[in-house]
N, CA, C and O atoms as a DFTB+ gen file, in Angstrom:
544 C
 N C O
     1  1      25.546     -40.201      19.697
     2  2      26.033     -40.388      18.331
     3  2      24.871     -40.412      17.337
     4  3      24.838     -39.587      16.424
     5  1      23.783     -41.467      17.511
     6  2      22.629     -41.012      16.726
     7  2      22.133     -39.819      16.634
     8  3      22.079     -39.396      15.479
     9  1      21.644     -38.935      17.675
    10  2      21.293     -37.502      17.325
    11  2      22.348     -36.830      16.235
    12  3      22.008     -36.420      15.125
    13  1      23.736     -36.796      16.788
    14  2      24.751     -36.136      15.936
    15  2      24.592     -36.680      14.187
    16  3      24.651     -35.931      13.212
    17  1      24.369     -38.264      14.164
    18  2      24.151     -38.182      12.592
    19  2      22.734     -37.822      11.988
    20  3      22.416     -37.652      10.811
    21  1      22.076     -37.765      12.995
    22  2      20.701     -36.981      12.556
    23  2      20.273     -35.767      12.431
    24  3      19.213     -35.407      11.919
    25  1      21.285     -34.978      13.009
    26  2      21.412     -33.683      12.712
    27  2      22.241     -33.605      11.495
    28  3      21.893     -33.104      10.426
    29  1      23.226     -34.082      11.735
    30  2      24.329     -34.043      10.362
    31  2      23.483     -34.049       8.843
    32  3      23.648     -33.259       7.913
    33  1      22.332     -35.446       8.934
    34  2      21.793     -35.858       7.847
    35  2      20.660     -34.290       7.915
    36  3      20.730     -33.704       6.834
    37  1      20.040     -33.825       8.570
    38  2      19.195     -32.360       8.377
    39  2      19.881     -31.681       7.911
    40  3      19.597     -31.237       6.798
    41  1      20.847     -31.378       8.431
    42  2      21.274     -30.350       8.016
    43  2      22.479     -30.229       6.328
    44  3      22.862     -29.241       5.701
    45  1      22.683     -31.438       6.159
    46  2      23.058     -31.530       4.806
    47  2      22.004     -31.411       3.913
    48  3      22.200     -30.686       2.937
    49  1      20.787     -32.033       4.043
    50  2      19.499     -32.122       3.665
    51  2      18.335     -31.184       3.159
    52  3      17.437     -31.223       2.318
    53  1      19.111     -29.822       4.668
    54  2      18.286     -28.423       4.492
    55  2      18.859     -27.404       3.205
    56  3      18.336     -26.634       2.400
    57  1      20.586     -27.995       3.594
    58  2      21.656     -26.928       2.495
    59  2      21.800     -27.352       1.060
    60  3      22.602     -26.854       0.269
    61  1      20.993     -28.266       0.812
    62  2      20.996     -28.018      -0.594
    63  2      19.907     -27.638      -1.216
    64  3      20.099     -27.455      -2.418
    65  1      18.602     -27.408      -0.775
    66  2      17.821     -26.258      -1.676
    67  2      18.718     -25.056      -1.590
    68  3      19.049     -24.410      -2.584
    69  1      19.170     -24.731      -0.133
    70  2      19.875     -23.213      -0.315
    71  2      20.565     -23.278      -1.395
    72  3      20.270     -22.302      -2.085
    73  1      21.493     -24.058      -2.004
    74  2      22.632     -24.493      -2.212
    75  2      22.252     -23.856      -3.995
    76  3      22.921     -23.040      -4.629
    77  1      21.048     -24.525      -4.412
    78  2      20.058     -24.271      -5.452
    79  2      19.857     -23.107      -5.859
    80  3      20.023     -22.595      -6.965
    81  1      19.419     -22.641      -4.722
    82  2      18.813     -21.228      -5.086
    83  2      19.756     -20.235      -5.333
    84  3      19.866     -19.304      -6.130
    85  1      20.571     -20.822      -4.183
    86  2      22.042     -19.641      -4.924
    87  2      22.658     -19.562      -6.127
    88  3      23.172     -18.632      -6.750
    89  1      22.485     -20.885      -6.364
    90  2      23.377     -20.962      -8.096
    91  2      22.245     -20.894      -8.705
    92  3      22.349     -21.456      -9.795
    93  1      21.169     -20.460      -8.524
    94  2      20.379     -19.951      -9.736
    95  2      20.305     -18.549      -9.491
    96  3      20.062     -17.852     -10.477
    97  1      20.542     -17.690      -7.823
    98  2      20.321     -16.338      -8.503
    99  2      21.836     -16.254      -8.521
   100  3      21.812     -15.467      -7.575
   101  1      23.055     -16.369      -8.755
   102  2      24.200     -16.444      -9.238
   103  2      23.733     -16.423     -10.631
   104  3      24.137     -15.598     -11.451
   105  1      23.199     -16.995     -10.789
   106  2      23.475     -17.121     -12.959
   107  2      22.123     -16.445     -13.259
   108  3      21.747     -16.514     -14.430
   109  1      21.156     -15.653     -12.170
   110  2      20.327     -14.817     -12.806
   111  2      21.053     -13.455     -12.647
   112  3      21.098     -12.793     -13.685
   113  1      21.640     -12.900     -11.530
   114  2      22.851     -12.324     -11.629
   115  2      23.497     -11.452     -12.513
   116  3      23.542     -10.236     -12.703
   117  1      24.177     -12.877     -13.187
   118  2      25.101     -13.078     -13.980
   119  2      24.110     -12.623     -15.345
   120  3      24.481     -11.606     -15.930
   121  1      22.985     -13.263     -15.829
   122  2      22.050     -12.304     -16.966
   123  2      21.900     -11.346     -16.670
   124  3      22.211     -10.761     -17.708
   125  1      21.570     -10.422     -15.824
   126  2      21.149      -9.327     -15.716
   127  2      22.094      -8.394     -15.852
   128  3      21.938      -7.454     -16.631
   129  1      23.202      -8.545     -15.099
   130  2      24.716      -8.049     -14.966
   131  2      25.245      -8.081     -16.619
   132  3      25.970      -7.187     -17.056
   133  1      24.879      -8.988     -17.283
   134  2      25.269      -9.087     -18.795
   135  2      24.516      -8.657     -19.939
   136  3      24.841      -8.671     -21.126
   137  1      23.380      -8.246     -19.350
   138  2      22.637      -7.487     -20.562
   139  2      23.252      -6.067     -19.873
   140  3      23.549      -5.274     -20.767
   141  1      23.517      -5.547     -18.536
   142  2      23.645      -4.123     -17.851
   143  2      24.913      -4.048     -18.588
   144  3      25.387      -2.945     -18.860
   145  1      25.513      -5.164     -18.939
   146  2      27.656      -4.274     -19.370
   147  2      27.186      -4.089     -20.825
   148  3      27.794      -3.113     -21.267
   149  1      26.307      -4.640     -21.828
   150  2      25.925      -4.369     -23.172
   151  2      25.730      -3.333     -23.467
   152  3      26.408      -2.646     -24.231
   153  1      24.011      -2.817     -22.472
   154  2      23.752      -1.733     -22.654
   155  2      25.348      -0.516     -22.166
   156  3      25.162       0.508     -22.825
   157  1      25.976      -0.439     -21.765
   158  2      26.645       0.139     -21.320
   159  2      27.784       0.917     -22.518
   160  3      28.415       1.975     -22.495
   161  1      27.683       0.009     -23.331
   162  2      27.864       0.172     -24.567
   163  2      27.623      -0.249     -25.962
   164  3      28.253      -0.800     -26.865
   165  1      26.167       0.356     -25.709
   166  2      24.857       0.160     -27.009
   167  2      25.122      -0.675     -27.790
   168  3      25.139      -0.475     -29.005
   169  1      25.457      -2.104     -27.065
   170  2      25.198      -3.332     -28.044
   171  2      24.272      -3.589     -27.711
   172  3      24.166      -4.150     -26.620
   173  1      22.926      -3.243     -28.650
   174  2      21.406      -3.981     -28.116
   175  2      21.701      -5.358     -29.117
   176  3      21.091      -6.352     -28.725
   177  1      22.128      -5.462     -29.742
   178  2      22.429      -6.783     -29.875
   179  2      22.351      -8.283     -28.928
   180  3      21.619      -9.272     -28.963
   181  1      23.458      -7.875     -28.134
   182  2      24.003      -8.362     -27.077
   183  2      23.023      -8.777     -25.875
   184  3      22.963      -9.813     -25.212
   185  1      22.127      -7.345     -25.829
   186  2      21.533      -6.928     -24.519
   187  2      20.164      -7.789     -25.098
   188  3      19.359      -7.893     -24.172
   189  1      19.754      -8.319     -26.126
   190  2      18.599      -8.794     -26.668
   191  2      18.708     -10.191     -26.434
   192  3      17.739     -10.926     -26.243
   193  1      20.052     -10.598     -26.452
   194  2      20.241     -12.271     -26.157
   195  2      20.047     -12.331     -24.674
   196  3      20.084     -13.401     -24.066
   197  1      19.881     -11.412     -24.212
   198  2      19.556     -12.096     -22.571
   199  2      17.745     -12.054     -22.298
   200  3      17.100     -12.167     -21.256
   201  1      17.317     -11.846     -23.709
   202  2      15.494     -11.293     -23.165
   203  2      15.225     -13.080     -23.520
   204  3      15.864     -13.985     -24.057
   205  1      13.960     -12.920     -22.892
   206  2      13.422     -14.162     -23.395
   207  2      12.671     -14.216     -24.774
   208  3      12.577     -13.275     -25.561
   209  1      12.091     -15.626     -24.950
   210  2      11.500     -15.728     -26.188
   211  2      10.210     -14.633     -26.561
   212  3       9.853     -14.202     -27.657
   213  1       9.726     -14.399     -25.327
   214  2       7.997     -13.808     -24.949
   215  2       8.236     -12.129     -25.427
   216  3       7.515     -11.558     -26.245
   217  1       9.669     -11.363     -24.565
   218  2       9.804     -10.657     -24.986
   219  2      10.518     -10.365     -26.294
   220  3      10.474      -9.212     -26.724
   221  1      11.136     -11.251     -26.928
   222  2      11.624     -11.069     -28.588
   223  2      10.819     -11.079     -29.400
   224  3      10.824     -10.328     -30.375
   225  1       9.685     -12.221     -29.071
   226  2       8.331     -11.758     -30.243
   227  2       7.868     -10.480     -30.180
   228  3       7.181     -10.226     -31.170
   229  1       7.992      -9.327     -29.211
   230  2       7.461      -8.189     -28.258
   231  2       7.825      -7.289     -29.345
   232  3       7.215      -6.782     -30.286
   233  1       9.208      -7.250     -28.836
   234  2       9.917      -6.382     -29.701
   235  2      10.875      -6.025     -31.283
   236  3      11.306      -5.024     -31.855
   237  1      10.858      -7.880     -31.559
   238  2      11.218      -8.084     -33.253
   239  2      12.536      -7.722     -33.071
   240  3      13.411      -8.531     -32.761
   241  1      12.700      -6.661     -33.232
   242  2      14.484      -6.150     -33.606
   243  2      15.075      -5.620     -32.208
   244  3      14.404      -5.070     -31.335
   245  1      16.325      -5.863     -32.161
   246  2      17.245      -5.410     -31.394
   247  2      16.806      -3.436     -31.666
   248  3      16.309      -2.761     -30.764
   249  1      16.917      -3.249     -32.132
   250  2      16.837      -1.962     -32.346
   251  2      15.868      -1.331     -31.803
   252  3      16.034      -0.207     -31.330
   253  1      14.586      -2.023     -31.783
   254  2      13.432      -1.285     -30.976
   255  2      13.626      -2.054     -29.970
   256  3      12.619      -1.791     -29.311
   257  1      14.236      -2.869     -29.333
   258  2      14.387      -3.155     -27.776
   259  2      14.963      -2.208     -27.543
   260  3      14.307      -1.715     -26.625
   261  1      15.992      -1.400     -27.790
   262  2      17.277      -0.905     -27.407
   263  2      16.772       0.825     -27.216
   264  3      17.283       1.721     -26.544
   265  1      15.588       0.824     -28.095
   266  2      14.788       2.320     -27.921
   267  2      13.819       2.009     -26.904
   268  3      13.938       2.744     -25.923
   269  1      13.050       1.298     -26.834
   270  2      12.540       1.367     -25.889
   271  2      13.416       1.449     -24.419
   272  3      13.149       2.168     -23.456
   273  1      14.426       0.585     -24.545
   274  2      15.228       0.723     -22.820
   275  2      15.771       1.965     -22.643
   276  3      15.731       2.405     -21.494
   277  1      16.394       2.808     -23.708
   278  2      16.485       4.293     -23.620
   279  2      15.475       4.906     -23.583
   280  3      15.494       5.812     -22.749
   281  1      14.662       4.812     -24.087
   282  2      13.262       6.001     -23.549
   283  2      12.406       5.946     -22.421
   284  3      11.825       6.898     -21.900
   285  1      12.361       4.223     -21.936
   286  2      11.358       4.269     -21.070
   287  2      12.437       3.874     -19.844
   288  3      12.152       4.522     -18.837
   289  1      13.444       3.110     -19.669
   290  2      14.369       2.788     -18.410
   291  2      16.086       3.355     -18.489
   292  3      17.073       2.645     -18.295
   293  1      16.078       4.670     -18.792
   294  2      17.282       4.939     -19.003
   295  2      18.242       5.171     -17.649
   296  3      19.265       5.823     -17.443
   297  1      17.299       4.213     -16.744
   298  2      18.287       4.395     -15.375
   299  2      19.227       2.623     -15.144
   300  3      20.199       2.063     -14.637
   301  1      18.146       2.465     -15.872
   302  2      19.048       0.605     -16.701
   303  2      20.240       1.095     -17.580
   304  3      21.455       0.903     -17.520
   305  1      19.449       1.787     -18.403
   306  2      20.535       2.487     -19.855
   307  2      21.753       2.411     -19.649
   308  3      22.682       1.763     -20.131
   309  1      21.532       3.778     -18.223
   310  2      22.957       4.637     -17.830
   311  2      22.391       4.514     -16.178
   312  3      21.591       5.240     -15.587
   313  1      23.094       3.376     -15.727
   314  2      23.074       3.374     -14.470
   315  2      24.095       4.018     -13.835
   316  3      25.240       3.833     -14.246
   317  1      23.789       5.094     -12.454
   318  2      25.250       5.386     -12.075
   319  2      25.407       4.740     -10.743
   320  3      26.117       5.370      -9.960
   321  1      24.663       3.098     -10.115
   322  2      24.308       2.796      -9.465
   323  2      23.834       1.723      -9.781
   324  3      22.900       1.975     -10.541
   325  1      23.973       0.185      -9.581
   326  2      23.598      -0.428      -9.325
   327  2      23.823      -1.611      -7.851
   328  3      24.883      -1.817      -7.261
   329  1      22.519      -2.209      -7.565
   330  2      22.510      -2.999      -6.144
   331  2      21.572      -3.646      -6.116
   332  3      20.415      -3.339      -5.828
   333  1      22.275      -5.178      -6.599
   334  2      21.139      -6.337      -6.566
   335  2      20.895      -6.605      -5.315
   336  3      21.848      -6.760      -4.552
   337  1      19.410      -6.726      -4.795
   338  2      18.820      -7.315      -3.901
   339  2      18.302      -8.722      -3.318
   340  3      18.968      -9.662      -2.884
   341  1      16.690      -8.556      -3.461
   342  2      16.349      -9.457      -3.268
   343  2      15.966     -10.521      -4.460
   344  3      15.283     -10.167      -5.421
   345  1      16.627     -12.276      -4.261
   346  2      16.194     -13.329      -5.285
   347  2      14.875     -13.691      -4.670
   348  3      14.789     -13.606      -3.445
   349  1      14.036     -14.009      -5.234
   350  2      12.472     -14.456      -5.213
   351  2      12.224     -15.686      -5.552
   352  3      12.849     -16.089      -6.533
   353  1      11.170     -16.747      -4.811
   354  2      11.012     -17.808      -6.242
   355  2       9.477     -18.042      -5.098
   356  3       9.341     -18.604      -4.012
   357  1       8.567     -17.327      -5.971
   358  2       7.234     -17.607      -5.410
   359  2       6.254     -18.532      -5.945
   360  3       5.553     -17.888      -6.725
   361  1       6.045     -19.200      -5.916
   362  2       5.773     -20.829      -6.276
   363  2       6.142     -20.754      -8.071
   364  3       5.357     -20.652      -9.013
   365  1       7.445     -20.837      -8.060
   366  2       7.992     -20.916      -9.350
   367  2       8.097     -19.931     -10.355
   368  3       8.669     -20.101     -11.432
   369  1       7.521     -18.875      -9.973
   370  2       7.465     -17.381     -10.077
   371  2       9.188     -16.884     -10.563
   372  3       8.775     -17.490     -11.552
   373  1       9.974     -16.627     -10.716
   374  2      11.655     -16.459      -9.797
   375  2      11.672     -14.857     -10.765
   376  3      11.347     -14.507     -11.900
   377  1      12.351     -14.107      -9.332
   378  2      12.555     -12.836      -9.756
   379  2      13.544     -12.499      -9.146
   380  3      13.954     -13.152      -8.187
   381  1      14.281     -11.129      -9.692
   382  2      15.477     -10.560      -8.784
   383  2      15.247      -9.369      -8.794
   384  3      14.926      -8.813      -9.845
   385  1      15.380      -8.563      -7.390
   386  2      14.939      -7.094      -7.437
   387  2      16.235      -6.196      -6.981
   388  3      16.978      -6.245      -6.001
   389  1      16.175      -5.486      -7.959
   390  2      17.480      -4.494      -8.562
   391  2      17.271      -3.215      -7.886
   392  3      16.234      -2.553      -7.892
   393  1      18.286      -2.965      -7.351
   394  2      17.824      -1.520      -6.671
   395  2      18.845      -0.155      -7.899
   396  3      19.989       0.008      -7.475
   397  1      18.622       0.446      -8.815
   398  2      19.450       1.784      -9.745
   399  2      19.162       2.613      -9.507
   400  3      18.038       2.983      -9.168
   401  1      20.300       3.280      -9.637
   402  2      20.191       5.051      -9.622
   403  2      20.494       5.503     -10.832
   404  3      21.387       5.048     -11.546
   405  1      19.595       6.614     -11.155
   406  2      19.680       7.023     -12.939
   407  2      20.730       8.055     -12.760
   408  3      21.083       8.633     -11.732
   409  1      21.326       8.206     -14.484
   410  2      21.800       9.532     -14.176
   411  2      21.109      10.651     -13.712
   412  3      21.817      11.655     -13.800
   413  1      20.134      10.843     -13.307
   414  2      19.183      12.083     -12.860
   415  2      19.998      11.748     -10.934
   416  3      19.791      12.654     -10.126
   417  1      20.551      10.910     -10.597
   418  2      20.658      10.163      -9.255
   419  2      19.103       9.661      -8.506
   420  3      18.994       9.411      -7.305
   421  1      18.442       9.617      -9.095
   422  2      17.113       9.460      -8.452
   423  2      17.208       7.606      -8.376
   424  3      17.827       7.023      -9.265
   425  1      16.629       6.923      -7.397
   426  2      16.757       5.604      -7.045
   427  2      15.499       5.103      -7.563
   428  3      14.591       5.911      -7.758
   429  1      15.315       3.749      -7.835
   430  2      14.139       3.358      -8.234
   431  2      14.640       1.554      -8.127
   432  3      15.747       1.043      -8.300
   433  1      13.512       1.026      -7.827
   434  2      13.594      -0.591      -7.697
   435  2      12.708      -1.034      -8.521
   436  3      11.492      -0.840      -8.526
   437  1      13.641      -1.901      -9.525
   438  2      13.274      -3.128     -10.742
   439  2      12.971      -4.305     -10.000
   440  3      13.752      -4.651      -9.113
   441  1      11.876      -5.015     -10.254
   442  2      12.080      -6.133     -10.374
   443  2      11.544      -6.830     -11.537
   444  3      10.451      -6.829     -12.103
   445  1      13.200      -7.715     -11.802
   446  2      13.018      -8.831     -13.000
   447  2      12.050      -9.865     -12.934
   448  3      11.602     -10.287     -11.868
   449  1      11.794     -10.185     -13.798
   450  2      11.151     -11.591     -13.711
   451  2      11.931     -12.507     -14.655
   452  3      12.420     -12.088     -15.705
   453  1      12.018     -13.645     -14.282
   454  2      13.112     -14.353     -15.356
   455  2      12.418     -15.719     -15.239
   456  3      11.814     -16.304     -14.340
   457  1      12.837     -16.062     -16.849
   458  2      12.456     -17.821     -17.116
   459  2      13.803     -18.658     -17.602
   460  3      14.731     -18.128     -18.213
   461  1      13.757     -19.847     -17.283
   462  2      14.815     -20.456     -17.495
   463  2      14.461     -21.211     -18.974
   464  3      13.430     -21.863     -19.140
   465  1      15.427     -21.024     -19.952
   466  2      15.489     -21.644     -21.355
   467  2      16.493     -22.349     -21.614
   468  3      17.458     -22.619     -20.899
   469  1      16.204     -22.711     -22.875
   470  2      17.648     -23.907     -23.144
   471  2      18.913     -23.238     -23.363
   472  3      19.980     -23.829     -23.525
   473  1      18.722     -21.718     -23.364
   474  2      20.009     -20.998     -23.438
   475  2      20.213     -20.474     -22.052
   476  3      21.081     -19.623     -21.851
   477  1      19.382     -20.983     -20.981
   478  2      20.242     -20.166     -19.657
   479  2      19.092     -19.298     -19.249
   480  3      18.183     -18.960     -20.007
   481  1      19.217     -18.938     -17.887
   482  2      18.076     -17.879     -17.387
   483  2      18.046     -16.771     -18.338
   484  3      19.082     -16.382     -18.876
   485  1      16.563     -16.088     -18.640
   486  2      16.759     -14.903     -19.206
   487  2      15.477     -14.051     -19.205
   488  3      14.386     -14.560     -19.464
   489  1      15.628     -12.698     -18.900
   490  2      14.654     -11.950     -18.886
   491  2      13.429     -12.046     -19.402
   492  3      13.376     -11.737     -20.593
   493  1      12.418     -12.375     -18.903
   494  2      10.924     -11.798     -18.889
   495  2      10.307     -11.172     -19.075
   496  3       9.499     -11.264     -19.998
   497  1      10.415      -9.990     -18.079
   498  2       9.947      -8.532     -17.613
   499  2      10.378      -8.005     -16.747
   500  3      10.940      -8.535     -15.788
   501  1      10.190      -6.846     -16.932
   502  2      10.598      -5.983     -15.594
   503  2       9.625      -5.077     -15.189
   504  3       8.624      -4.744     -15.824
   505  1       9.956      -4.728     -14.174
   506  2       8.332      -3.423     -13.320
   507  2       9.039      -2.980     -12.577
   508  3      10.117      -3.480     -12.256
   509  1       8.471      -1.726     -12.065
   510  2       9.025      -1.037     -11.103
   511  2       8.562      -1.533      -9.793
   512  3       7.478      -2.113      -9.719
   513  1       9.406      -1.323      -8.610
   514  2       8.468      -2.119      -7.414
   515  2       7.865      -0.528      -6.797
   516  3       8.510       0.458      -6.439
   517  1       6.778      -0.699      -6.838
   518  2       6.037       0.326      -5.538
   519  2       5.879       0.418      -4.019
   520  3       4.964      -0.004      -3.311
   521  1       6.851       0.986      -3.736
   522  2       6.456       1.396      -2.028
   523  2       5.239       1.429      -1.809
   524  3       4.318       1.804      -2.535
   525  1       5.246       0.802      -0.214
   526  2       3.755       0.477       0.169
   527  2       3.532       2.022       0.773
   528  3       4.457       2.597       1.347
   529  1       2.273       2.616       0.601
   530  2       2.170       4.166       1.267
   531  2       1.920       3.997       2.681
   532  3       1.230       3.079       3.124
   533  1       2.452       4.836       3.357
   534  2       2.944       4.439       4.679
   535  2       2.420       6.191       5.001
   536  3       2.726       7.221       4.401
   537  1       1.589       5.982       6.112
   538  2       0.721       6.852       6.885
   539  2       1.257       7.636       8.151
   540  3       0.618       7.268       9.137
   541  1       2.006       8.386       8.399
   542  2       2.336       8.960       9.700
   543  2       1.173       9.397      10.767
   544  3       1.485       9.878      11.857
């Protein structure tokens, strides 16, 4: 009986960091997924309330956010493909890596970086992830 409540007590113990991490990449998710339905129909408005503070000083107006994500990530723009991956949190680091396909169909992997504010997780930055070159 002691072992059994000592396992019981681990293992309740272990499941709530999991427990954590899920409901935070759930509601990072949930930002990313909500700036992607904006752009979807060119409310950079919309798609600007999910950036953070770092990037709003960046870019000033909705309007030049909204050119820049069309000129330089128009596979974000006009995804015909999306597939969230992997959540991250490298010593407080926290990222989510997005796997899109552009309209060109060509695949490419984002990863976000996100900070948490008094309005809710919200975008950072993003980068492309680079395959490691792999030698036959």
């Amino acid at each position: 009986m002691k072992h059994l409540a000592a396992a019981l007590f681990f293992a309740l113990a272990t499941s709530i960091p999991a427990h954590a991490q899920d409901s935070r990449a759930e509601a990072i998710v949930g930002t990313i997924q909500g700036q992607l339905d904006a752009f979807q129909v060119d409310d950079f408005a919309t798609a600007f309330t999910y950036a953070s503070p770092s990037i709003k000083r960046l870019f000033g107006t909705p309007e030049r956010f909204g050119q820049m994500v069309r000129r330089g990530f128009p596979m974000v723009w006009r995804p015909s493909e999306v597939q969230f991956l992997e959540f991250k949190d490298r010593a407080g680091r926290i990222s989510q890596t997005v796997l899109f396909r552009g309209p060109n169909g060509v695949p490419i992997v984002l990863e976000y970086f996100m900070v948490q504010t008094e309005s809710g997780w919200q975008i950072d930055g993003v980068q492309p992830v680079v395959a490691p070159d792999v030698a036959a």
